[in-house]
N, C-alpha and C positions, 0 to 999 in steps of 0.2 A: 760732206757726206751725202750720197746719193739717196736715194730712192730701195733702192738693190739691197746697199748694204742695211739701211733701216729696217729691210722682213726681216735679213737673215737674223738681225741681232735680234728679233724678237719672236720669230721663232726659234733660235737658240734658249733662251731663255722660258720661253714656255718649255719648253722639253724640261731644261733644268729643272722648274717649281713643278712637272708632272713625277718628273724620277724622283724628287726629296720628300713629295707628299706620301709618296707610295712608301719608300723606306723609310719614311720619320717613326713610325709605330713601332719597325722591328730595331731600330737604333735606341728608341727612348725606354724600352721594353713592353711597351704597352700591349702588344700582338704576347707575353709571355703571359702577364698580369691576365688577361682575359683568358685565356686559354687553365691558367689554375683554377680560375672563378667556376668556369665550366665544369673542370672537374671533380671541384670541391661539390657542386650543386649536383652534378651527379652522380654522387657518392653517396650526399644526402636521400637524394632520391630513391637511390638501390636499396639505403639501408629502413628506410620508410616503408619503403613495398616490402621487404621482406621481413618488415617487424607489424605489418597490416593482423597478417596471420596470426600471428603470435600472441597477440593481443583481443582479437577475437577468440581462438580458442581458449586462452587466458582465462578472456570472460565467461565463455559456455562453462569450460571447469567450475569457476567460481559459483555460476547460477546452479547448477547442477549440484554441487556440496550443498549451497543453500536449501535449494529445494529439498535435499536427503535429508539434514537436520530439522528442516520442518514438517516433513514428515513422520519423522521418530517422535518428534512432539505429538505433532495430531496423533498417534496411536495411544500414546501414554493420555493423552486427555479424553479420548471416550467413554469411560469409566466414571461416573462422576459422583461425589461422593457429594452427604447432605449438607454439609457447609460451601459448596460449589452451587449446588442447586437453589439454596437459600440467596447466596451472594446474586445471584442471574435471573433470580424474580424478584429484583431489589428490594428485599426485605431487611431490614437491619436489626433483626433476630439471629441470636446465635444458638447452635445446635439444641442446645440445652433449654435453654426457652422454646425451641419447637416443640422438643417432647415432651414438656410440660402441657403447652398449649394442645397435644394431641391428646396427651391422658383425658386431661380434666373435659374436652370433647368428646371422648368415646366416655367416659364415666356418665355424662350428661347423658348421651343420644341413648346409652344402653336405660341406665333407670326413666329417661322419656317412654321408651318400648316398652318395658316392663311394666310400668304403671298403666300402659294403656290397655298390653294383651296380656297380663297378668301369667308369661310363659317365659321359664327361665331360658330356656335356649332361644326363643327369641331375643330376649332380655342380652345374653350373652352373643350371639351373634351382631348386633346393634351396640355394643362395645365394640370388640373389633373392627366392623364397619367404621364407627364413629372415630376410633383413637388411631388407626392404621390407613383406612379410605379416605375419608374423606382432607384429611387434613393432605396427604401427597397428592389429591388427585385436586386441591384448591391451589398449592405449591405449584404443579403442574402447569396450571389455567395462567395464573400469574408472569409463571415464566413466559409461555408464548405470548400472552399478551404484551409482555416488555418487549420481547425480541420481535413483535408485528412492527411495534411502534416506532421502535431503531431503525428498523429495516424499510420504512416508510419516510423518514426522516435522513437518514444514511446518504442515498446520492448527492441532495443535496448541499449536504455538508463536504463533499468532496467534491463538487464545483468549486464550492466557495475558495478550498484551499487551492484549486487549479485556479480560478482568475488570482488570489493573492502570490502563487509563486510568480504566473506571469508577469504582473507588477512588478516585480523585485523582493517581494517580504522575503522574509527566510520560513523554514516549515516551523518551526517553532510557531513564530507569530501570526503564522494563517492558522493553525490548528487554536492558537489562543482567540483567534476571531470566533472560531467556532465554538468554541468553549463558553463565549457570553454572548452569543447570539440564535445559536442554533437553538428547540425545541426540545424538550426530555423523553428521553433517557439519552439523547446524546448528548448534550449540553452537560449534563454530569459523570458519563464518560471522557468525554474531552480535557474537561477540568482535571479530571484523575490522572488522565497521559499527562500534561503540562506539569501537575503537582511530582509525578512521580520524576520526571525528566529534570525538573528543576533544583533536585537533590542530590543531581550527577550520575543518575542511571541513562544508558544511551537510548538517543531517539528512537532505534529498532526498536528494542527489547521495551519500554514502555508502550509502543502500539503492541507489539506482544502480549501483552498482558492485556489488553483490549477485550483477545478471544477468549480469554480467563472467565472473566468479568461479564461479556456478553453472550456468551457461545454461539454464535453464527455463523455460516462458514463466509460471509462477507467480512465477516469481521477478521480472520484468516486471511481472507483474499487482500484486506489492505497493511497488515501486517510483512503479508510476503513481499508486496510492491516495495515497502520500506526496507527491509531489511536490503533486497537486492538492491535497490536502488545506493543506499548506505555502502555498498560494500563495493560495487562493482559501477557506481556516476551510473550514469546517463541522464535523460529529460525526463527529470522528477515529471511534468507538469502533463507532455503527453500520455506517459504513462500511466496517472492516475485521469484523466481523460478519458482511454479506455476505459480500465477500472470504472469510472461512473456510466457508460453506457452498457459496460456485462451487465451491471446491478438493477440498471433500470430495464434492459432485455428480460434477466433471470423473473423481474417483478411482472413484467407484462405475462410471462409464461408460465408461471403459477398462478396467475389471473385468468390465462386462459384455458390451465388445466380443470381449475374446480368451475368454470363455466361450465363446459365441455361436461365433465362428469354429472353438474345438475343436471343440465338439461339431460342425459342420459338417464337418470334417476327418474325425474319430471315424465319421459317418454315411456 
């Protein structure tokens, strides 16, 4: 065998191994196999873009219902009656003991005036004063002074549950960190969501009950985060994130409102 015939036979043979590698795919099926792949992933994809939508407005729906029902709440709760007001200046006096505690006060303060300026309508005016004033306008004092101190107390306790989600806890057990570490009146707040939660009422609806117990409209503000949160996912952890910097903004800027008005005063 020469020389000659030894290319041709090998370039024949290349040619061969180039034509069977080309058609080996569409002989084995494999050029068919790829091509469903393709279309099955593109089918996936069509129906993901077109369900993006869907699911977005899904969700604004969903926030949107929530917001409207907690709204019809906050209207029904402005109104507050004296066992609400009692309960939010943490007193654990029930109605009836207050109005005891007011009588036997204006009875006091009025026969105190009487004995002094020896005039029945002062005498009786200073009843009044004493059994009606001063005892709502001491309820009052108490109240805001709980709800300063919550509110002083507050963001920080909604860190705390944002580094614990981040970790992994679940909100249950951040919110029970806060429950025995945080300051009072949250710290016995807290304990009250946890207690209430742990008798099978849902995690919304016991921070609900939060703004019952606390009236603040932060108090509101972490309620609505849960509830939507509960209903419609997302990132619990950013979300209350925000939340703690509204709160500490809102705080800075009632700090620099009654600045602003002293020194307006002062001037």
């Amino acid at each position: 065998m020469d020389l000659r015939t030894v290319l041709v036979f090998v370039l024949v043979a290349t040619a061969v191994a180039c034509i069977a590698w080309v058609l080996l795919p569409y002989l084995t099926g494999e050029i068919q196999a790829e091509r469903r792949q393709m279309s099955v992933v593109g089918a996936g994809q069509s129906k993901l873009a077109l369900n993006r939508p869907r699911d977005a407005l899904s969700r604004r729906n969903q926030i949107a219902e929530s917001m409207k029902e907690l709204e019809a709440r906050q209207k029904k709760r402005k109104n507050l009656n004296l066992n609400q007001r009692i309960e939010q200046a943490g007193l654990s006096i029930s109605k009836n003991q207050f109005m005891i505690y007011s009588a036997v006060s204006g009875i006091i303060i009025g026969l105190l005036i009487f004995s002094v300026s020896r005039s029945s309508i002062l005498g009786f005016m200073a009843l009044f004063a004493g059994g009606l004033g001063l005892p709502r306008w001491m309820l009052t004092h108490l109240r805001k002074r709980r709800q300063a101190r919550f509110l002083n107390e507050f963001p920080n306790s909604i860190d705390v549950i944002v580094r614990g989600v981040k970790a992994g806890l679940p909100l249950a057990d951040s919110i029970r960190i806060v429950a025995n570490e945080a300051q009072e009146p949250v710290r016995s707040e807290f304990k009250e969501i946890i207690e209430v939660q742990t008798v099978g009422v849902p995690m919304a609806d016991a921070c609900e009950k939060l703004y019952d117990r606390i009236g603040v409209t932060e108090a509101n503000f972490f309620s609505i985060v849960i509830s939507i949160q509960q209903k419609t996912g997302g990132s619990l952890a950013d979300t209350l994130g925000n939340l703690s910097k509204v709160l500490r903004d809102r705080k800075k800027m009632k700090a620099k409102i009654v600045a602003v008005s002293m020194e307006a005063k002062a001037s």
